[in-house]
N, C-alpha and C positions, 0 to 999 in steps of 0.2 A: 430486639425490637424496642421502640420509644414507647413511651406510655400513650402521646398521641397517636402513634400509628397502630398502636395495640388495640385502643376506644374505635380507632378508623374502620378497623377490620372487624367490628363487633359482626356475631354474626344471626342468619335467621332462615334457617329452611324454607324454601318456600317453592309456587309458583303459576295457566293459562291458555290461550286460543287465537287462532285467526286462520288464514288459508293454503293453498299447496300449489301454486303454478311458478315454476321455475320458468325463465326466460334470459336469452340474451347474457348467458356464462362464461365467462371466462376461461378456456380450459386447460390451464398451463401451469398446474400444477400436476404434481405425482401423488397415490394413493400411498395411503402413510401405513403404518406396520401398526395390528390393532395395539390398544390403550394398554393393553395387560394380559393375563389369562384369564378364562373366562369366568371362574370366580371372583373377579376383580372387579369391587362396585366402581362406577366411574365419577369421579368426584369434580364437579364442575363448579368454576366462581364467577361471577358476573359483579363486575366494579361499576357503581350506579352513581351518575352526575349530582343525583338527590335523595331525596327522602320518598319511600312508596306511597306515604299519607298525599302526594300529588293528587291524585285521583289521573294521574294522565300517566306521562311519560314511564318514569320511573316505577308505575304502576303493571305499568307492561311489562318492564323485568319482573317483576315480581311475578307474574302471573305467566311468564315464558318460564321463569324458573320452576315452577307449579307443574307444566307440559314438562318440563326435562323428567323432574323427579316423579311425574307419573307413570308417563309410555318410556321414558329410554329405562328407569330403575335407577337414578344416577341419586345422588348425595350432593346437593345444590347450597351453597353460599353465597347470599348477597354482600356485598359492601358497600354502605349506603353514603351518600355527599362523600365521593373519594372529589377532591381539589386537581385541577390540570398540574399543578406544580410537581402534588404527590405522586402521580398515577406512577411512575415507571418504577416507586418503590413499593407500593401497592401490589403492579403486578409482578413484581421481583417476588413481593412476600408468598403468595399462592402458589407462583410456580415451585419455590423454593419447597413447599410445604409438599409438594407430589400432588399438586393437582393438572388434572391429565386435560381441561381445557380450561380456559382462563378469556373470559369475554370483555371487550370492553361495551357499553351501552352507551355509544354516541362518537361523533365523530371527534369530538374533542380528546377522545383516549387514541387517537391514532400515533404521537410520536412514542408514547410509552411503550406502546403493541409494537413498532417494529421495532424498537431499541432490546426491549426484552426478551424478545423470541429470539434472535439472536445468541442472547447467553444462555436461552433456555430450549436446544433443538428439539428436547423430548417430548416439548410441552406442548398442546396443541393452543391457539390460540384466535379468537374471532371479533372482527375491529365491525362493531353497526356504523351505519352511514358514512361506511367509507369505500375507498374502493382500493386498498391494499392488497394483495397477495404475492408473497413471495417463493413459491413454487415451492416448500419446504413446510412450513410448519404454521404460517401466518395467512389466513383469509378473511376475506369481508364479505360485510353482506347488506345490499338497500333493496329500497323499492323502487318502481316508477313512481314517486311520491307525487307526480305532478297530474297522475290519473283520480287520485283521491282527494289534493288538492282544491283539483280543478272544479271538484264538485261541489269543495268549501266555498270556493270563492264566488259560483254560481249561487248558490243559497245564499249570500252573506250582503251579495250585491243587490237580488231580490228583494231582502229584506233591509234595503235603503230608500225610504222618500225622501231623505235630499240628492241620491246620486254620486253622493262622496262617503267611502269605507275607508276602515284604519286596520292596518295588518302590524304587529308588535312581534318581532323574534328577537332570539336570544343571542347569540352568536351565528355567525355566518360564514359559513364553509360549505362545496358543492351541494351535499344532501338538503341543506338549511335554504338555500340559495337557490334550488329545484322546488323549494318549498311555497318560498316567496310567489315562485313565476308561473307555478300552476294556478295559485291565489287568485295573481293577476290575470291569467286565460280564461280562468273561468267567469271570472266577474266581467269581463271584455265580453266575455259568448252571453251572459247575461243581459248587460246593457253596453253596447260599443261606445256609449258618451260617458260613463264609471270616471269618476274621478278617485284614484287608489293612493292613500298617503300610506307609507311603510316605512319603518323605521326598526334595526337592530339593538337592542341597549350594552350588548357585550356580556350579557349576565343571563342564564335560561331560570336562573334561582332565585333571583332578588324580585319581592313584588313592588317594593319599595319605585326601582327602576320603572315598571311595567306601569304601574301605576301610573306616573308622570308620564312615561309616551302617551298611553292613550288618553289623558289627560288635554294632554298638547292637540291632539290628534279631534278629538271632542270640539275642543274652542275652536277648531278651525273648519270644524262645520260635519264631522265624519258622524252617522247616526246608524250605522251600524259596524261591527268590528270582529274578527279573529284575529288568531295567532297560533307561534310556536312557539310554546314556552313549558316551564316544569312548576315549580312551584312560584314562577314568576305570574301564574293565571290567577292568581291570588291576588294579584295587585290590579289585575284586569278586570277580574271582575265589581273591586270595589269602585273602581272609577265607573263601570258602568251605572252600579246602582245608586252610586251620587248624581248621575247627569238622566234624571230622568228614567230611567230604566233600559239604556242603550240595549240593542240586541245583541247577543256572541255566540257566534258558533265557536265551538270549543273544540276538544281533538282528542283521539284516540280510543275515548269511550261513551257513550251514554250516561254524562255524568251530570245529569241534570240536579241532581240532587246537592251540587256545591251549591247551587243559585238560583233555582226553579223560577225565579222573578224574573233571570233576566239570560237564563240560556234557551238559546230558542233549537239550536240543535247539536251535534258532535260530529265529528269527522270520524267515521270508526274505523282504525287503520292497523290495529295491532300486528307486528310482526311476528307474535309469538310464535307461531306451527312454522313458520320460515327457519326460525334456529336452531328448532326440535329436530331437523331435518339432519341440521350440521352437528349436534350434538351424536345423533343416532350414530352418523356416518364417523366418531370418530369412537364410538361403540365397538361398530362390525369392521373395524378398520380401514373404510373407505374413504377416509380426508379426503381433500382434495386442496391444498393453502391456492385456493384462485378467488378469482371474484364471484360470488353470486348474487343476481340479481333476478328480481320479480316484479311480473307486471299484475295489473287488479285482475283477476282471475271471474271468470263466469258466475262460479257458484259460492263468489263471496258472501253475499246477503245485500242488502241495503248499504250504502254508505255512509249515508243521512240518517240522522234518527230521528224519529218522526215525534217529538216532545210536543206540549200541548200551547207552548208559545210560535209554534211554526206554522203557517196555513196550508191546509190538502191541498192546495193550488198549487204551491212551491215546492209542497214535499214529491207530489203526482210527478211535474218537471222536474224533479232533479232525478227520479229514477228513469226516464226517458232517457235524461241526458247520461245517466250510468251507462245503459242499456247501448247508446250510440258509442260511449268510448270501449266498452267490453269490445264489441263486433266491429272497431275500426272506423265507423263511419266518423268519429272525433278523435284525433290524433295530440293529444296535447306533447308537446313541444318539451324536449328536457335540454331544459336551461342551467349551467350551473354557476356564473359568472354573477359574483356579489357585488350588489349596487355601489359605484363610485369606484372600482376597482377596474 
C-alpha cells in the first residue's frame, strides 16, 4: 500500500438516525449466504467524498456508521475525502482486507463499486445515490429526494422578497439532479412567478467554488439561497454573510450553529436507519444486490427545522405542505436529467 493511500484509509470508529419506509424496490436480486458464522463481528467500511467536520453530508456517514456499530454489533470504518480517481483502489483495499460490506457514500463512488465487486464476489457492497444492483453482490440505495427537497425549495422561495433564489450543487448525476428539481417544485408550489438560478460547480468540497456561484448568483439579484453541497456549504455560507445576511436553508441536519446569522433553516434528510437496514441484512444473511429506494415516510418528524431566523408563518406552511406530500395529495415529480444535458 502507498503511504498516500495508507494516510487515505486513516481510520475512525464511528456513527446515527433517520427513518424506515422502504418503497418502490427493485427485486432482482438473490439472498446472499450469511457474512460469516455467528461469532463473526461484521466489519463494515464506508468511503466518504469528505471530511465529517462537514456538519452535513459526510456527517451522516458518520453518524450511519454510529447506527451500524450500535444495533447491527458491527466494527465500522470510515475513509475520509477518498478522491473519484482513487475510489476503486480504496475499495480494492477494504475488500482485500476481509471486510464483509464496503459502502460507497455518494453517487460519485458508482464506477469503483461496480468495477470492484466484481473482483470481490464475497464482498458485499452498497453504492448511495445510485441505482446499481447487480443481482450478486452489489446494491444501491436513494431516496425520493425530491419529497424533501421539495420542501427546501418551498421554504427558501418563501423566504425571498425579491422573488429570485440561487440553488449551488456540486456534481450532477441522477440523485444530484432529483435534487435540483424538487428545489425547483417546491419553490414553483411556493410562488409559480419564482425566478430559480442554479448552478453545478463540479466540486461538492471546494468552498472556494461555492463561494463564487452564490456570489454570481447574489449580484444578479437572488436574496435567498440553498444547496447541495459538503464542505463546499462553507463557501456558501460566507458569501451569504458578506451580502447582507442572505437567507440559507441548508441540508441534512439542524445545523444552525455553522451560522446562526444567516441559516434560517435545514432540510433534515438523513439516510442513516435506511443503511442500517442493509447492513443488518447482510448480518442475518438476507442481502439482496438490487436497488432500494425510500419514500419520506409518515413518522419522519419535521423536515424543516424550525431555527429562530425562520417565521411560524412559513415554518406552520411548510409542515402542511409535509403533511400533503406524506398522504399523496402532492406528488413531486422525480426528475433525473442534469441541466444542459
Amino acid at each position: 500500500m502507498s503511504a498516500a493511500l495508507a494516510c487515505l484509509l486513516a481510520v475512525a470508529l464511528v456513527g446515527c438516525g433517520g427513518s424506515d419506509k422502504e418503497s418502490a424496490a427493485q427485486d432482482n436480486g438473490k439472498a446472499s449466504a450469511p457474512a460469516g458464522d455467528s461469532g463473526k463481528q461484521l466489519k463494515v467500511a464506508i468511503l466518504l467524498p469528505g471530511s465529517v467536520a462537514d456538519k452535513g453530508y459526510n456527517t451522516a456517514a458518520q453518524r450511519a456508521g454510529d447506527l451500524i456499530r450500535d444495533q447491527v454489533g458491527a466494527k465500522v470504518t470510515l475513509a475520509q475525502s477518498v478522491s473519484v480517481p482513487n475510489q476503486a483502489d480504496v475499495y480494492r483495499q477494504f475488500a482485500a482486507q476481509g471486510y464483509d460490506l464496503v459502502i460507497g457514500w455518494g453517487g460519485q463512488f458508482t464506477d469503483g463499486a461496480v468495477s470492484v465487486s466484481q473482483e470481490f464476489p464475497d464482498v458485499k457492497f452498497l453504492l448511495l445515490a445510485g441505482v446499481e444492483g447487480n443481482g450478486k453482490n452489489l446494491a444501491s440505495l436513494d431516496t425520493d429526494i425530491e419529497d424533501w427537497e421539495f420542501l427546501g425549495g418551498f421554504v427558501t422561495a418563501k423566504l425571498s422578497k425579491s422573488g429570485k433564489i440561487g440553488f449551488v450543487g456540486g456534481q450532477c448525476f441522477p440523485s444530484t439532479a432529483a435534487t435540483l428539481h424538487g428545489v425547483e417544485q417546491g419553490a414553483r408550489y411556493a410562488n409559480p412567478n419564482i425566478k430559480i438560478l442554479s448552478t453545478f460547480t463540479g466540486d461538492f468540497e471546494d468552498p472556494t467554488k461555492a463561494q463564487q456561484a452564490a456570489q454570481a448568483m447574489i449580484d444578479d439579484g437572488a436574496d435567498a439561497m440553498t444547496a447541495n453541497l459538503n464542505n463546499g456549504w462553507f463557501g456558501l455560507i460566507k458569501a451569504a454573510q458578506n451580502n447582507g445576511k442572505i437567507p440559507l436553508v441548508t441540508e441534512w441536519f439542524d445545523n444552525r450553529e455553522l451560522a446562526p446569522d444567516v441559516i434560517a433553516s435545514s432540510i433534515q434528510k438523513s439516510q442513516a436507519k435506511f443503511v442500517v437496514k442493509v447492513a443488518q441484512s447482510v448480518k442475518d444473511g438476507t442481502f439482496k444486490a438490487k436497488h432500494y429506494q425510500y419514500s419520506l415516510p409518515a413518522d419522519w418528524g419535521p423536515v424543516m427545522a424550525k431555527n429562530p431566523l425562520l417565521p411560524d408563518k412559513i415554518y406552520q406552511e411548510a409542515l402542511d405542505v409535509q403533511k400533503k406530500i406524506v398522504s399523496g395529495e402532492i406528488k413531486p415529480k422525480h426528475e433525473t436529467s442534469c441541466p444542459n444535458q
